[in-house]
FIZAGU-86827 format. One record per residue: residue number from 1; y, x, z of N, C-alpha, C in turn. Coordinates in steps of 0.1 Angstrom, whole numbers, plus 5000, padded with zeros to 4 digits. Example, Ala and Ser with C-alpha at 12.3 -4.5 7.8 and 13.67 -1.06 7.14 Angstrom:
// residues 2
- i / n_yy / n_xx / n_zz / ca_yy / ca_xx / ca_zz / c_yy / c_xx / c_zz
- 1 / 4943 / 5132 / 5078 / 4955 / 5123 / 5078 / 4967 / 5132 / 5078
- 2 / 4978 / 5128 / 5071 / 4989 / 5137 / 5071 / 5000 / 5129 / 5079
//
This chain:
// residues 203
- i / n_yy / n_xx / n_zz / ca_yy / ca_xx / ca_zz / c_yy / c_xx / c_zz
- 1 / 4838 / 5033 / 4910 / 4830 / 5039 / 4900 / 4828 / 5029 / 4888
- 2 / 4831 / 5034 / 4876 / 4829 / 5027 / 4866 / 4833 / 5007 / 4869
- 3 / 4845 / 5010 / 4865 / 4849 / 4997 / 4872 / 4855 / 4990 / 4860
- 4 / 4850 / 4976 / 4855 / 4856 / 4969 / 4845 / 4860 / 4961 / 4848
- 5 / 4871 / 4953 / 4848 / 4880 / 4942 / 4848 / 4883 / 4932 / 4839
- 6 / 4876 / 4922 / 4834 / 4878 / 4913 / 4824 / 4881 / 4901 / 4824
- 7 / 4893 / 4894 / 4819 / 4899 / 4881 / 4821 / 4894 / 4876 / 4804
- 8 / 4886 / 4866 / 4806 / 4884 / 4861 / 4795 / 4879 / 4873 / 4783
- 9 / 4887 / 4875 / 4775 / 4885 / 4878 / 4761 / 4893 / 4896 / 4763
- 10 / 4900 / 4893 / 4775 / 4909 / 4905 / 4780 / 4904 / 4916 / 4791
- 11 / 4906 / 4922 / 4783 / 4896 / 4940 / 4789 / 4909 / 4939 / 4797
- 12 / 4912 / 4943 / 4813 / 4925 / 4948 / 4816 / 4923 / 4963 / 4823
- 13 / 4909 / 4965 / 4829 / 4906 / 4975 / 4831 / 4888 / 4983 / 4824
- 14 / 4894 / 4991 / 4817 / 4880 / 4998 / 4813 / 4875 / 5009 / 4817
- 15 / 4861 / 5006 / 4822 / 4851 / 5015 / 4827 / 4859 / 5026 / 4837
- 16 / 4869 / 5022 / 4844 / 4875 / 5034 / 4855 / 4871 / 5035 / 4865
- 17 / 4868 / 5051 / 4869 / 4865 / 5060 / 4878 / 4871 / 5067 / 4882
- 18 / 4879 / 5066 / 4896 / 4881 / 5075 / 4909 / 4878 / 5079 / 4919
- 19 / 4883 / 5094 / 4924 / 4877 / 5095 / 4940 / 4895 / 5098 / 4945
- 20 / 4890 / 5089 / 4961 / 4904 / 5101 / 4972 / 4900 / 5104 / 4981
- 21 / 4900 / 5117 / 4979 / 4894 / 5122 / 4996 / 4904 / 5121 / 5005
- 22 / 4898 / 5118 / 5021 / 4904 / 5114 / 5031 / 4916 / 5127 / 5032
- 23 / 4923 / 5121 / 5039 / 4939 / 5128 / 5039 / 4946 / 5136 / 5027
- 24 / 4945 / 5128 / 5014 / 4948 / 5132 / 5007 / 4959 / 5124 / 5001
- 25 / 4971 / 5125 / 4991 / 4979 / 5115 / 4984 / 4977 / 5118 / 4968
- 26 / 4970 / 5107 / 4965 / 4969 / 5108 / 4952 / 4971 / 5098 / 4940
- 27 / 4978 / 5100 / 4931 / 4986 / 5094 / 4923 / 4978 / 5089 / 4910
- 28 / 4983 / 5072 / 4908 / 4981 / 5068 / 4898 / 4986 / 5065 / 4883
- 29 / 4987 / 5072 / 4874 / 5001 / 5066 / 4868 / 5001 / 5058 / 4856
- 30 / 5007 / 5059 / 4850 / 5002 / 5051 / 4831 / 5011 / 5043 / 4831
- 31 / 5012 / 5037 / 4817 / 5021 / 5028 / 4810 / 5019 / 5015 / 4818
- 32 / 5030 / 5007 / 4815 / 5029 / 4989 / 4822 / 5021 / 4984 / 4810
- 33 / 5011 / 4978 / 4816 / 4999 / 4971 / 4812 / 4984 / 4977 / 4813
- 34 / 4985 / 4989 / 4816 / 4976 / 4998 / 4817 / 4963 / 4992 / 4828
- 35 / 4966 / 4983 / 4837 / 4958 / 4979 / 4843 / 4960 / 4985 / 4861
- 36 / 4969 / 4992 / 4863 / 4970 / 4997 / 4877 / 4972 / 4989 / 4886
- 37 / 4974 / 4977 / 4883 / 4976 / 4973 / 4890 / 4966 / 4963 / 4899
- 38 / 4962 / 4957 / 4887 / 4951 / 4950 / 4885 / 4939 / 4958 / 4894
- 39 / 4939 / 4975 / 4889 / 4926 / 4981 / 4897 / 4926 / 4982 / 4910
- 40 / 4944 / 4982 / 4915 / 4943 / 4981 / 4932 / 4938 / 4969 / 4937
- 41 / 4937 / 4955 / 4930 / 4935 / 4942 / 4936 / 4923 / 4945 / 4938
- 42 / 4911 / 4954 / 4929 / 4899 / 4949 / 4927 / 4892 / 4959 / 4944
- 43 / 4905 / 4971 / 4945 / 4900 / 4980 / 4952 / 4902 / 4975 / 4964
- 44 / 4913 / 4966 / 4967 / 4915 / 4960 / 4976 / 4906 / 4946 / 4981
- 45 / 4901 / 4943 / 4972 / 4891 / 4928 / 4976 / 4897 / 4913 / 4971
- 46 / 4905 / 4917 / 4962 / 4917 / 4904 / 4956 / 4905 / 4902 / 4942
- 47 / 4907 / 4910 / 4936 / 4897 / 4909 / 4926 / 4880 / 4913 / 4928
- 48 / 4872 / 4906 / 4924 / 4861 / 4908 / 4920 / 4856 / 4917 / 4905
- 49 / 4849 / 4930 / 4904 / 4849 / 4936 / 4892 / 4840 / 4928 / 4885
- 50 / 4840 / 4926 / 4869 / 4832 / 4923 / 4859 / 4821 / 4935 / 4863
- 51 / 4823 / 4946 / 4867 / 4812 / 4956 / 4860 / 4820 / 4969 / 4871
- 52 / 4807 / 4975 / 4879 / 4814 / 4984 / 4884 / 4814 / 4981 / 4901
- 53 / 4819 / 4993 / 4907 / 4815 / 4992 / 4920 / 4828 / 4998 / 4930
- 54 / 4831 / 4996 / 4944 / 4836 / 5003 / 4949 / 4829 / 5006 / 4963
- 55 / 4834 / 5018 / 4967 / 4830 / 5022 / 4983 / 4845 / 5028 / 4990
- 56 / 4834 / 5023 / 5005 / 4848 / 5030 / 5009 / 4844 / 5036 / 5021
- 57 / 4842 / 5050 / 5025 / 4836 / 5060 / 5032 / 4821 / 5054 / 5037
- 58 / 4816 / 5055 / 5024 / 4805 / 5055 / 5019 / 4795 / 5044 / 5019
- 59 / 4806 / 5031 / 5021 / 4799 / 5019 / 5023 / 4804 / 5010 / 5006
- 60 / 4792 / 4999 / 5004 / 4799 / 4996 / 4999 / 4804 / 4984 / 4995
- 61 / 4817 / 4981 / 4990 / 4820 / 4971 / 4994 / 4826 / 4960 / 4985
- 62 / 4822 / 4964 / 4973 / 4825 / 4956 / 4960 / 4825 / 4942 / 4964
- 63 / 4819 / 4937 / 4972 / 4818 / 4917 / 4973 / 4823 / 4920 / 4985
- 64 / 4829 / 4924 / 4997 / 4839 / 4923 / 5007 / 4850 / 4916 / 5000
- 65 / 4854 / 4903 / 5011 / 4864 / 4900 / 5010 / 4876 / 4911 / 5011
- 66 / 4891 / 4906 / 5014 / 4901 / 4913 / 5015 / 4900 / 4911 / 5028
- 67 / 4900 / 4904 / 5036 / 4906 / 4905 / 5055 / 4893 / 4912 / 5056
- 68 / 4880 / 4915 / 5053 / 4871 / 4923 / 5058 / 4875 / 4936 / 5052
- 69 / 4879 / 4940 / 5045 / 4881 / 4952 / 5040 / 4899 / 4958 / 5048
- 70 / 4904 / 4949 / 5053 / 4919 / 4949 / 5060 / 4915 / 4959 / 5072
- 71 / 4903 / 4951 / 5077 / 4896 / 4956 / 5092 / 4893 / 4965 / 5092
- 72 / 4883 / 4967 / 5078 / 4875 / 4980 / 5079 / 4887 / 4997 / 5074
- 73 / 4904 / 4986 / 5073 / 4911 / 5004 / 5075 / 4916 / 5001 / 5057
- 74 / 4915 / 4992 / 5047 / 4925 / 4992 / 5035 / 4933 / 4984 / 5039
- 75 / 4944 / 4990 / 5034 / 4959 / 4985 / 5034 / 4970 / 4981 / 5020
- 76 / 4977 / 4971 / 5016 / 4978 / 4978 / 5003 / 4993 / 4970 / 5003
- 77 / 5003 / 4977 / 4996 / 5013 / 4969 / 4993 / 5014 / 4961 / 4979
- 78 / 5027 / 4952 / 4980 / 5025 / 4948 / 4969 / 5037 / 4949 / 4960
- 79 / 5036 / 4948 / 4942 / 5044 / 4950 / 4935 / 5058 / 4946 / 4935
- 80 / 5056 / 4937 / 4937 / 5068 / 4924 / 4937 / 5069 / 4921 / 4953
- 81 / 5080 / 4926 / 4964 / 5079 / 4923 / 4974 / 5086 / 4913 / 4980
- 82 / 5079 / 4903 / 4987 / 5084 / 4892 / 4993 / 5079 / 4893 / 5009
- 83 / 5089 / 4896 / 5017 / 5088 / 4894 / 5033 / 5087 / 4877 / 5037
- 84 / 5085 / 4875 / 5049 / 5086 / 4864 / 5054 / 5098 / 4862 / 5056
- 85 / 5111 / 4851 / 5043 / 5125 / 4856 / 5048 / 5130 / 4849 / 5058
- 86 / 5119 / 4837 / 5067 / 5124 / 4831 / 5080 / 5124 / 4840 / 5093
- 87 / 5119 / 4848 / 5086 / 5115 / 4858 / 5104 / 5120 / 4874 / 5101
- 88 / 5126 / 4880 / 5114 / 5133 / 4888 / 5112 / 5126 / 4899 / 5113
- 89 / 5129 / 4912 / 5109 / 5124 / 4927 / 5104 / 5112 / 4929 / 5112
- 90 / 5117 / 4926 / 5128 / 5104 / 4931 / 5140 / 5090 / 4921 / 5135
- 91 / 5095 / 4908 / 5134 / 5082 / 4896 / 5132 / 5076 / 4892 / 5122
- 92 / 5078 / 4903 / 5110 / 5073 / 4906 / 5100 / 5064 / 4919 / 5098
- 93 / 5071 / 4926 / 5107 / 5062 / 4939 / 5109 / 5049 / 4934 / 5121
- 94 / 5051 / 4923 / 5129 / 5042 / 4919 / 5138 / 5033 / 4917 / 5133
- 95 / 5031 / 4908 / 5121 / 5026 / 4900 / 5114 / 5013 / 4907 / 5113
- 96 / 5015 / 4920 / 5106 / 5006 / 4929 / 5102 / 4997 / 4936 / 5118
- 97 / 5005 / 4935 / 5126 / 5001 / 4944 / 5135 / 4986 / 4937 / 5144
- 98 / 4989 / 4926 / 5143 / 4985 / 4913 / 5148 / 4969 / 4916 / 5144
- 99 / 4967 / 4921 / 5130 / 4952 / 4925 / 5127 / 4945 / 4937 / 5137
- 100 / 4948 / 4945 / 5148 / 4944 / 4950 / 5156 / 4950 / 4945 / 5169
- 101 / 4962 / 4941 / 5172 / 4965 / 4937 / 5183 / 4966 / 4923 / 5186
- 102 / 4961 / 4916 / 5197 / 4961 / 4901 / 5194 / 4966 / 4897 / 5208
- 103 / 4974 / 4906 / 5218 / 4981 / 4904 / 5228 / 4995 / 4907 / 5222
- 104 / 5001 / 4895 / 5217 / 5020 / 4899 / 5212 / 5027 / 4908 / 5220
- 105 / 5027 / 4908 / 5233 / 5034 / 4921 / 5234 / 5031 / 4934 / 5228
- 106 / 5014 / 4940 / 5231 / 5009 / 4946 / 5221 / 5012 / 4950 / 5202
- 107 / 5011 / 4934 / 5201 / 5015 / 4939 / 5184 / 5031 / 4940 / 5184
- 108 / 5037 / 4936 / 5191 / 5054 / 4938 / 5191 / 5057 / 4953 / 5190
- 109 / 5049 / 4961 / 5203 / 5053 / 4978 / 5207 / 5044 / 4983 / 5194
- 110 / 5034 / 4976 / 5190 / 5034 / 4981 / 5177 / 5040 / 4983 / 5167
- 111 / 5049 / 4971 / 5167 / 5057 / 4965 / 5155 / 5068 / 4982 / 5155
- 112 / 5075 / 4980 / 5165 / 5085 / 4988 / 5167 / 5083 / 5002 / 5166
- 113 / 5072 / 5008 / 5170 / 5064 / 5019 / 5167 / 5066 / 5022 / 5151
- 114 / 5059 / 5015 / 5146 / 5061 / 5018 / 5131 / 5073 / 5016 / 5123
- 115 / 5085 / 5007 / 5131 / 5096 / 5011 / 5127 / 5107 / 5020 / 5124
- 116 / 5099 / 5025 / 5137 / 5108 / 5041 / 5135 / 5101 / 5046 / 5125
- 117 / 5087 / 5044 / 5127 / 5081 / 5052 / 5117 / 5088 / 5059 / 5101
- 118 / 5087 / 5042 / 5101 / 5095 / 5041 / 5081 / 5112 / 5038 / 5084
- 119 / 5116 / 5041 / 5096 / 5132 / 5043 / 5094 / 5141 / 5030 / 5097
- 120 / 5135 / 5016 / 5102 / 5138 / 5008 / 5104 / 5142 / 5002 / 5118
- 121 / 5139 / 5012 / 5125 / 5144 / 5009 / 5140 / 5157 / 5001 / 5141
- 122 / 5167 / 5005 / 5133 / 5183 / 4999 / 5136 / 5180 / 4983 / 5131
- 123 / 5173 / 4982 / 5124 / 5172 / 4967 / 5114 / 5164 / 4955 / 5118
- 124 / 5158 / 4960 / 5132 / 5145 / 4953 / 5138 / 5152 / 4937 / 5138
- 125 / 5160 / 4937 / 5145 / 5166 / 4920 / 5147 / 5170 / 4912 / 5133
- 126 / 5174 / 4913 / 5123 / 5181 / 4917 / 5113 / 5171 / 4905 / 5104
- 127 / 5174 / 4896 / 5101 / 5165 / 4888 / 5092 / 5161 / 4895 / 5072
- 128 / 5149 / 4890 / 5078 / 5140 / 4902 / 5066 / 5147 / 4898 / 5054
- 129 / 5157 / 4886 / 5051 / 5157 / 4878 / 5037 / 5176 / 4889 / 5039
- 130 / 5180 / 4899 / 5045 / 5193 / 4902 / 5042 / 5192 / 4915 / 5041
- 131 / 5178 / 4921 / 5037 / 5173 / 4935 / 5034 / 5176 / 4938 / 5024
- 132 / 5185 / 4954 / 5021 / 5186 / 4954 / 5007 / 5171 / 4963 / 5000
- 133 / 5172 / 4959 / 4988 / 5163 / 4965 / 4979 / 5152 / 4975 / 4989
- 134 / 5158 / 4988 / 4991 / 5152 / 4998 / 4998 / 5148 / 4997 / 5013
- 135 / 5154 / 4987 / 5016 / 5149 / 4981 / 5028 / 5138 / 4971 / 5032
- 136 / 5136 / 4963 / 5022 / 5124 / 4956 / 5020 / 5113 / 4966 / 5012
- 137 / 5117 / 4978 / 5008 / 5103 / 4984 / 5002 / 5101 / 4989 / 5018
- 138 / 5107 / 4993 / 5026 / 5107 / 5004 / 5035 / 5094 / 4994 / 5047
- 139 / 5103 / 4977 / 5044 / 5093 / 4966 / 5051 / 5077 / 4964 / 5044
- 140 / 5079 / 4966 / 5035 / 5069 / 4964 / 5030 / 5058 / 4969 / 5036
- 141 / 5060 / 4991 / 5035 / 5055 / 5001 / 5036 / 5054 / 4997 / 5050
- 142 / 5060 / 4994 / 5061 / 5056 / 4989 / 5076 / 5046 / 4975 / 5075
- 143 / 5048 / 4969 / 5070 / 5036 / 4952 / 5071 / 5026 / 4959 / 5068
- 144 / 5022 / 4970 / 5062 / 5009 / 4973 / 5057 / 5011 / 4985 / 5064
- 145 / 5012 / 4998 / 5072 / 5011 / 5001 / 5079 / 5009 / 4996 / 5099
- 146 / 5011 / 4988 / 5102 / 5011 / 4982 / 5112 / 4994 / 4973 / 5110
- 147 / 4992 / 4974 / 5099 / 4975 / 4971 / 5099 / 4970 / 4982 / 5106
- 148 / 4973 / 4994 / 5107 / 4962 / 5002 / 5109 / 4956 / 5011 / 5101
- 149 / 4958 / 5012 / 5088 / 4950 / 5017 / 5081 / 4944 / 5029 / 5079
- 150 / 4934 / 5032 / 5071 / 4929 / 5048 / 5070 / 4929 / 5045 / 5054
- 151 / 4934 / 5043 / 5047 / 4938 / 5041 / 5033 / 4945 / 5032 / 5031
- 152 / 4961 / 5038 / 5022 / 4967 / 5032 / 5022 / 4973 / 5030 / 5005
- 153 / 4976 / 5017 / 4999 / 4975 / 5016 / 4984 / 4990 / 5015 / 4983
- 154 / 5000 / 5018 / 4974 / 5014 / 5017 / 4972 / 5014 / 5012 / 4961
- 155 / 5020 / 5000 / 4957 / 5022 / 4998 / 4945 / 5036 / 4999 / 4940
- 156 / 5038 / 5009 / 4936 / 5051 / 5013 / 4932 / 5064 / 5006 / 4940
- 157 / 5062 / 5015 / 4951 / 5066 / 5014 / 4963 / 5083 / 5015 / 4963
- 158 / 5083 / 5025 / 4953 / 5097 / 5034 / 4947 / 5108 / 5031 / 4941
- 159 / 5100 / 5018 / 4931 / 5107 / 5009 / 4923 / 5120 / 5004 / 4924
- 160 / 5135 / 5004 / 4918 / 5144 / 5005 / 4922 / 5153 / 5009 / 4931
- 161 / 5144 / 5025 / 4936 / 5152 / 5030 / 4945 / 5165 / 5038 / 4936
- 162 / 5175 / 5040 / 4944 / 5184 / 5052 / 4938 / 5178 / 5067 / 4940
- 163 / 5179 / 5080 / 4938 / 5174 / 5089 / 4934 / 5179 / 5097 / 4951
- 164 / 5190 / 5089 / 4956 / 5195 / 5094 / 4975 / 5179 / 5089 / 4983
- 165 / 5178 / 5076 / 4976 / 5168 / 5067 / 4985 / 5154 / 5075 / 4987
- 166 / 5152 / 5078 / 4972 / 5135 / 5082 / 4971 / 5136 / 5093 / 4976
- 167 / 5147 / 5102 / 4976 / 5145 / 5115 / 4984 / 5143 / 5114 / 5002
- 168 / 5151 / 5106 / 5004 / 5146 / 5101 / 5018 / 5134 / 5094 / 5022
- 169 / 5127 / 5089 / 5013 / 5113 / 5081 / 5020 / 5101 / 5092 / 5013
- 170 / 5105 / 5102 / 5003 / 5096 / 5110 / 5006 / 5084 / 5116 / 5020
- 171 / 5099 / 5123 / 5023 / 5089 / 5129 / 5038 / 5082 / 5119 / 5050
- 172 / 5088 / 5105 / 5044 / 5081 / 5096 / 5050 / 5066 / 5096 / 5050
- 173 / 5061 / 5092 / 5034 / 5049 / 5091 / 5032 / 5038 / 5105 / 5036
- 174 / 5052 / 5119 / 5033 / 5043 / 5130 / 5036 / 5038 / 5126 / 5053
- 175 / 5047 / 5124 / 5062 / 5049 / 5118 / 5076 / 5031 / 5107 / 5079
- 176 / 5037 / 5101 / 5068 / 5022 / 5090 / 5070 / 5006 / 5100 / 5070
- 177 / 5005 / 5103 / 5055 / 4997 / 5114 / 5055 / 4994 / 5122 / 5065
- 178 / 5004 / 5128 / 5069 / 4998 / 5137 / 5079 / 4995 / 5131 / 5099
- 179 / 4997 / 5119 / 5095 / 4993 / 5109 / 5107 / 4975 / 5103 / 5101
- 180 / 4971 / 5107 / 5091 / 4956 / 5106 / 5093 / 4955 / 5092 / 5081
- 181 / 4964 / 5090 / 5076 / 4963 / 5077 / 5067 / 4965 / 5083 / 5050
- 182 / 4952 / 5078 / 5048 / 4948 / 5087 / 5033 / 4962 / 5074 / 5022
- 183 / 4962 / 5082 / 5011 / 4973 / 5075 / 5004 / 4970 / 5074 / 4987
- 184 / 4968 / 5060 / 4985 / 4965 / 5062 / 4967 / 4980 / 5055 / 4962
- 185 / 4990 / 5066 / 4953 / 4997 / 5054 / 4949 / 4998 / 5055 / 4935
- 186 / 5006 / 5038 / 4930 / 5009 / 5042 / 4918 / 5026 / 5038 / 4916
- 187 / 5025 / 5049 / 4908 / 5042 / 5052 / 4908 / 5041 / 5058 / 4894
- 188 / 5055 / 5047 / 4891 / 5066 / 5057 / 4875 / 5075 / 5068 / 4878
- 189 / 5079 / 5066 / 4895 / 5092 / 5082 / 4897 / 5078 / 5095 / 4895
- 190 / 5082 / 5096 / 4886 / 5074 / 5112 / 4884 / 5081 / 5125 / 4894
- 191 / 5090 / 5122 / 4898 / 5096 / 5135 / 4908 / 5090 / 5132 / 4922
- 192 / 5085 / 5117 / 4923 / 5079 / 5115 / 4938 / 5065 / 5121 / 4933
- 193 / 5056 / 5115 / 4924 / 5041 / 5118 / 4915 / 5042 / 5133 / 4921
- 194 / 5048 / 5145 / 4909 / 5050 / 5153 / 4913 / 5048 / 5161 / 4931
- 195 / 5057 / 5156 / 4936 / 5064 / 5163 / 4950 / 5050 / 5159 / 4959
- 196 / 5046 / 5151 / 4955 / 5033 / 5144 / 4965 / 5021 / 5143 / 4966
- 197 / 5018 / 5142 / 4953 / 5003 / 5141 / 4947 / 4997 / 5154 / 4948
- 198 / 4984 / 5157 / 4953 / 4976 / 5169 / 4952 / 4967 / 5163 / 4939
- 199 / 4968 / 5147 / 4936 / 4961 / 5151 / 4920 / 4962 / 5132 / 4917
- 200 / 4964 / 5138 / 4901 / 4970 / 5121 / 4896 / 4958 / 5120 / 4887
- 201 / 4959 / 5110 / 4887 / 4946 / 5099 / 4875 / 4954 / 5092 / 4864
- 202 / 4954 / 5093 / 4855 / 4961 / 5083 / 4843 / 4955 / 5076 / 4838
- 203 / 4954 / 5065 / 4836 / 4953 / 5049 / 4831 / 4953 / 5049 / 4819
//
């Protein structure tokens, strides 16, 4: 709610206001520089707002750190993705899982669980640094699923996919969604925006 973002002398977000209702996927969009990005850090607990507040089923949690807000069910990917490229597909997806499971066998059948999930079952052994493009988004979309979450943030998740790719991780995210994991993303493919979104916000 009314959320401002200011670096110095630099407005990066002004006075923005959103809602996502639970089980919903709803899309962010706007020009590069618009600040989308910037508003997930704040929603996520990376950023602190100049002005402005967030909740999150009905608590609120503007000065929550990020690992307290991880727990309490936000998830969020990130723009620019970098896996852990010493450790292979499964022990990167552990990584994440590890925030609910703290018996490694546990977070492993998790790991793998959510492999299939996002299509990575064949790649588990497979060191994360020999993933192409679409396969490190696909890791990404699992490190932050394997949290757990009940909201989940995409940051243009889609980014350099080919037009074969995004057609296939579509029904994914519908897949996610309809496993109970609410979805805010922000995305330039307007044919994903479109196909997905029950309702977009512009920047």
């Amino acid at each position: 709610r009314n959320v401002t973002m200011r670096f110095g002398g630099l407005v990066a977000v002004n006075d923005a206001s959103l809602s996502v209702p639970q089980g919903s996927i709803i899309g962010l969009i706007g020009p590069n520089g618009a600040g989308k990005t910037t508003l997930f850090a704040v929603i996520a607990g990376f950023l602190k707002p100049t002005e402005g507040t967030v909740a999150f089923l009905g608590r609120d949690v503007t000065r929550e750190h990020p690992h307290h807000r991880a727990a309490m069910g936000i998830a969020r990917t990130f723009q620019i993705v970098q896996p852990f490229s010493g450790l292979n597909v499964c022990e990167n997806i552990t990584v994440g899982a590890y925030l609910r499971h703290h018996k490694p066998a546990d977070a492993v059948a998790k790991a793998r669980d959510v492999a299939r999930q996002v299509g990575l079952e064949r790649d588990l052994d497979k060191s994360a640094a020999s993933l192409t493009v679409a396969g490190r988004k696909r890791l990404e979309l699992a490190r932050a699923l394997a949290t757990e979450p009940q909201l989940l943030l995409l940051d243009e998740v889609l980014a350099g996919l080919t037009q074969s790719e995004i057609r296939d991780i579509i029904p994914v995210f519908r897949a996610i969604r309809d496993g109970g994991v609410t979805i805010l993303m922000i995305e330039h493919v307007m044919q994903a925006v479109m196909n997905l979104c029950e309702n977009v916000y512009v920047l």
